[in-house]
C-alpha positions as CSV (number, residue, x, y, z in Angstrom):
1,X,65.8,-1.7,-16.5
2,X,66.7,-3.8,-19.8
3,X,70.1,-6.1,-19.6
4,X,73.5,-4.7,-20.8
5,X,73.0,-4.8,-24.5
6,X,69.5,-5.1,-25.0
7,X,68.5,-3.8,-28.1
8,X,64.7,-1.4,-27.1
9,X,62.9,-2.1,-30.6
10,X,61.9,1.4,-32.4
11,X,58.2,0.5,-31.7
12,X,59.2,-0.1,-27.6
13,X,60.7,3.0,-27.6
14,X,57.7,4.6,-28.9
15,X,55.5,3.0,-26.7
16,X,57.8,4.0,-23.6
17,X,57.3,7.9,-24.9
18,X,54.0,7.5,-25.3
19,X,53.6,6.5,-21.8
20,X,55.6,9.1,-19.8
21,X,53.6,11.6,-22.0
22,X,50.2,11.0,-20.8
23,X,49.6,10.6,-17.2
24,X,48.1,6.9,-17.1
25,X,47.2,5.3,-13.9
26,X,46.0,1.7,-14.4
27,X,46.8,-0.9,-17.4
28,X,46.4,-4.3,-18.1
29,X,48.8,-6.5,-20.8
30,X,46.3,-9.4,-22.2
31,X,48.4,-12.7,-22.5
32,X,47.2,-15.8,-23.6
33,X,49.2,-19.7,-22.1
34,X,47.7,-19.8,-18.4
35,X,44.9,-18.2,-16.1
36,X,45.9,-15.6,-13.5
37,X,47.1,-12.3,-13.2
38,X,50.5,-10.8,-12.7
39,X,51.7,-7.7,-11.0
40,X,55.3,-6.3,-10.2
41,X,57.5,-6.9,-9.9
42,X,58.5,-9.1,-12.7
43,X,61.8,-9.1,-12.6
44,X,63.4,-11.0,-9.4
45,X,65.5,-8.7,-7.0
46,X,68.2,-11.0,-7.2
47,X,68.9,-11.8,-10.9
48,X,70.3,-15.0,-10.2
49,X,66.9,-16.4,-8.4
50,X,63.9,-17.5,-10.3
51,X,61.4,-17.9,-8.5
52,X,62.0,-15.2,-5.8
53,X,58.6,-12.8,-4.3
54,X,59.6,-9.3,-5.6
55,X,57.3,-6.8,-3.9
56,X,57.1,-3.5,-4.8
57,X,56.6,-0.4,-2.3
58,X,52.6,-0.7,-3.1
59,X,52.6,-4.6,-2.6
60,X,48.8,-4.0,-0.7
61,X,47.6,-1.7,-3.8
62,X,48.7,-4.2,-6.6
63,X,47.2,-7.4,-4.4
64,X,44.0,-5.6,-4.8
65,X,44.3,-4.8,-8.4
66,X,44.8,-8.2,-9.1
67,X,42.0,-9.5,-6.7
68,X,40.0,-7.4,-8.0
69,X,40.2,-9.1,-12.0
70,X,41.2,-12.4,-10.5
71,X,37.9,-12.5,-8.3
72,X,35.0,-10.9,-11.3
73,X,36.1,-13.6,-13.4
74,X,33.9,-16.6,-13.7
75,X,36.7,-19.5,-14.1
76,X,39.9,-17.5,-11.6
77,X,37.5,-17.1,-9.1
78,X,36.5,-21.0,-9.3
79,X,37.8,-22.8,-6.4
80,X,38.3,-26.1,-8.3
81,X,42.5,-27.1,-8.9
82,X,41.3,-29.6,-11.4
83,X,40.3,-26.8,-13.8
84,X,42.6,-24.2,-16.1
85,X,44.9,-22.8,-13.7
86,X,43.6,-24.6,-11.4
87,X,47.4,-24.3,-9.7
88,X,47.1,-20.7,-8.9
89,X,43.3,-21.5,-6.9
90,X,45.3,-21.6,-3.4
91,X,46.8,-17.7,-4.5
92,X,43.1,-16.7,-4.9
93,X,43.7,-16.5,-9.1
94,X,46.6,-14.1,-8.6
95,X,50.6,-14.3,-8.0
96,X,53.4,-11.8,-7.5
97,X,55.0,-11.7,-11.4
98,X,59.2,-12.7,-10.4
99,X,57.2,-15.0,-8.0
100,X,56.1,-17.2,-11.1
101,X,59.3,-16.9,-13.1
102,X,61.3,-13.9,-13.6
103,X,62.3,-11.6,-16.7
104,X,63.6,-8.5,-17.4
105,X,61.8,-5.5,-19.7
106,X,59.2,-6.0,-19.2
107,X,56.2,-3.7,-19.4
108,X,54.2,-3.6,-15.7
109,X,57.8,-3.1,-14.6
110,X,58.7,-0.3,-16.5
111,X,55.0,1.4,-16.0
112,X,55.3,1.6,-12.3
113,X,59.7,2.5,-12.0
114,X,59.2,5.2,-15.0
115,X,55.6,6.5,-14.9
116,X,52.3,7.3,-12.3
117,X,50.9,3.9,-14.1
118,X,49.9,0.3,-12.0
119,X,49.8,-2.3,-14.6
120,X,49.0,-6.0,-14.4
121,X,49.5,-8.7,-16.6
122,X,46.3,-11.2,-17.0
123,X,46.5,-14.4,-18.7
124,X,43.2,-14.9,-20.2
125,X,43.4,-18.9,-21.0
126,X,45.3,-21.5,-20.5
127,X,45.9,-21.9,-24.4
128,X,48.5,-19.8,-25.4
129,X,46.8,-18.9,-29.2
130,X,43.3,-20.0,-29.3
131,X,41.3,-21.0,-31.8
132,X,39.1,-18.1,-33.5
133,X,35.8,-19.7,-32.6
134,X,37.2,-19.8,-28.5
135,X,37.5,-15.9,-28.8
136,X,34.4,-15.1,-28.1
137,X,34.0,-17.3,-24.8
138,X,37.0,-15.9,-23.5
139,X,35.6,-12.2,-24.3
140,X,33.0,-13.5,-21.9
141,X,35.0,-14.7,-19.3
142,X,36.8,-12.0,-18.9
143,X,34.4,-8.4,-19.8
144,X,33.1,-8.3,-16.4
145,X,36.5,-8.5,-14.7
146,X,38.1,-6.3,-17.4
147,X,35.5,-3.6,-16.4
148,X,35.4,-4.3,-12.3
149,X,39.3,-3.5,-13.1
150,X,39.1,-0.3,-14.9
151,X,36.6,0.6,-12.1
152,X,39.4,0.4,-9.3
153,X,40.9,3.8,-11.5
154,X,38.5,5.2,-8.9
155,X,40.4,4.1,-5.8
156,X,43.2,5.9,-3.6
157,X,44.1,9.5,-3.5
158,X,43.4,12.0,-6.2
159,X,42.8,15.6,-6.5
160,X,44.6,19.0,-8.1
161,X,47.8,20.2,-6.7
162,X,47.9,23.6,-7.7
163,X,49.9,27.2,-6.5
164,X,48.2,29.8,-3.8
165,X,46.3,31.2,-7.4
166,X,44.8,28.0,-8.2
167,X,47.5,26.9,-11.0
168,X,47.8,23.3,-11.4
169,X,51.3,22.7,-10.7
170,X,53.2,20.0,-13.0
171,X,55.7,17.4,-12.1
172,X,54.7,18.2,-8.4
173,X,56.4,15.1,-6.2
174,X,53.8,13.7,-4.2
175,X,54.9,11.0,-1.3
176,X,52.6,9.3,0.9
177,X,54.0,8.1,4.7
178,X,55.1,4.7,4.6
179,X,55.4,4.0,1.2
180,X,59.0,3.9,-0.9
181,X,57.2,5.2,-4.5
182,X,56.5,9.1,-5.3
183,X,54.6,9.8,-8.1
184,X,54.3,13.1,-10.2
185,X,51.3,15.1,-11.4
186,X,50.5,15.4,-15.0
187,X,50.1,18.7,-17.0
């Protein structure tokens, strides 16, 4: 996952425990410098190419994730190029991560190869550290597609898988036909 010799920083490490130790299933990394959102993977398959589509196994699932965000927010879902990233109008707001530019460690990555957890990365603004008094106008732009997000937690297959007693069973494997990605129950 990380490059020969990359140093994992003690609060990285902690984070990465903290996520195989709660069964998370959706996230979203808040970055400021452009407006769209991300999703895996991030990290090209071929390490040489930098601008190379690198789909996962759910490709279909994190498209809608995105779309989802990308198409509740006021300015993404604007069909004007003229405007803030206005260059990602003709992806509808939204753009497979390696696709954009490639790099390695990073978090939406690691979520869906090491835990039950679809992440996405949204850019919130085109300026990468705003201004305090433009904080609150891009908490507006972006609440209602934060919580049409969160919402999609509701979507797909969930339930109990539990023994013949009715004992939830953990760490079950559970694959679904078709796609390359098994995920494990909680506790």
């Amino acid at each position: 996952f990380f490059s020969p010799g990359f140093q994992v920083a003690p609060e990285t490490k902690a984070v990465m425990k903290w996520l195989r130790s709660i069964p998370f299933v959706l996230s979203a990394s808040l970055h400021g410098g452009e407006l769209v959102v991300t999703y895996p993977y991030d990290y090209s398959r071929h390490p040489m190419e930098e601008k190379m589509f690198s789909p996962t196994p759910d490709e279909k699932m994190f498209k809608m994730l995105a779309k989802a965000y990308a198409d509740a927010h006021p300015v993404m879902s604007d069909r004007s190029e003229l405007r803030c990233g206005g260059n990602f109008v003709k992806r509808g707001g939204i753009i497979n991560g390696a696709e954009w530019y490639s790099f390695t460690g990073g978090m939406a990555d690691f979520n869906y190869l090491h835990t039950n957890c679809f992440e996405v990365t949204v850019e919130v603004g085109c300026e990468k550290f705003p201004l305090e008094e433009e904080l609150f106008t891009i908490w507006h732009e972006n609440r209602d597609a934060l919580l049409n997000y969160m919402e999609m937690v509701h979507r797909g297959i969930k339930g109990i898988v539990s023994d013949k007693f009715g004992n939830p069973i953990k760490n079950a494997r559970i694959s679904v036909r078709g796609i390359q990605h098994d995920i494990t129950t909680g506790n």
